[in-house]
N, C-alpha and C positions, 0 to 999 in steps of 0.2 A: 504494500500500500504506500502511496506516495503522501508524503508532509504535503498538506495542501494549504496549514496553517503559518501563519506569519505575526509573530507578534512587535510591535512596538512600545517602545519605553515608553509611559508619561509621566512617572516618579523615580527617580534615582532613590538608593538607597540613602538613609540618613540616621547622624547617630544623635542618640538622644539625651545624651549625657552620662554620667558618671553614675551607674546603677540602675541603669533603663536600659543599657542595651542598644540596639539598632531599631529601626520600624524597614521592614520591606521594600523593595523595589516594586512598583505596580507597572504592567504592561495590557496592551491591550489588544484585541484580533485585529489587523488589518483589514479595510473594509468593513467591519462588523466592529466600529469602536463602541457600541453599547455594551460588547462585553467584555469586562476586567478579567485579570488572572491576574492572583497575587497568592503570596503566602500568608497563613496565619497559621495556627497549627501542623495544617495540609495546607494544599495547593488548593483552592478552587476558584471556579471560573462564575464571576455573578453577571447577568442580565440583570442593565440598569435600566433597560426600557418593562419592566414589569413592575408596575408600581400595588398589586397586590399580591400575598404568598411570599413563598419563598423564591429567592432573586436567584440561589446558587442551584443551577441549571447541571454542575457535575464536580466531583469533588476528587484527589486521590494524591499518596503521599510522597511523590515524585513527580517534579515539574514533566520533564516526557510521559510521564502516563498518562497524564492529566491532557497533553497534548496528544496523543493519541488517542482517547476520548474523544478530545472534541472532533479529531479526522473525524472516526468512524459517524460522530452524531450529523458532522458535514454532508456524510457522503450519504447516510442516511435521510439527509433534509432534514433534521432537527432544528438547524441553526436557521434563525433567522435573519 
């Protein structure tokens, strides 16, 4: 199966001070910028154009999984 996904940056990573740690890098689909992918625990990807429910559309503990996912939900027409 071919990567048909492309993500770009719109948050660089940022540290948060001295006991906080860092906050994540946020990216987004190419073409498809309503949906984010970022890390919080996991990886998931949230649909920001659903303003009711839940937003996280696919979730999984390794950025390429999670990229892979959203291929197959691609290729499946999932994604809007």
């Amino acid at each position: 199966m071919e990567n048909q996904i492309r993500l770009t940056k719109t948050r660089e990573t940022t540290w948060c001070g001295n006991g906080m740690g860092t906050d994540s890098a946020e990216w987004v689909i190419k073409g498809r910028e309503h949906i984010a992918v970022l890390e919080t625990n996991e990886w998931i990807a949230r649909d920001d154009s659903i303003t009711d429910g839940s937003r996280v559309i696919a979730r999984a503990c390794y950025k390429r999984d999670l990229i892979k996912k959203l291929n197959q939900m691609l290729q499946a027409g999932e994604l809007s």
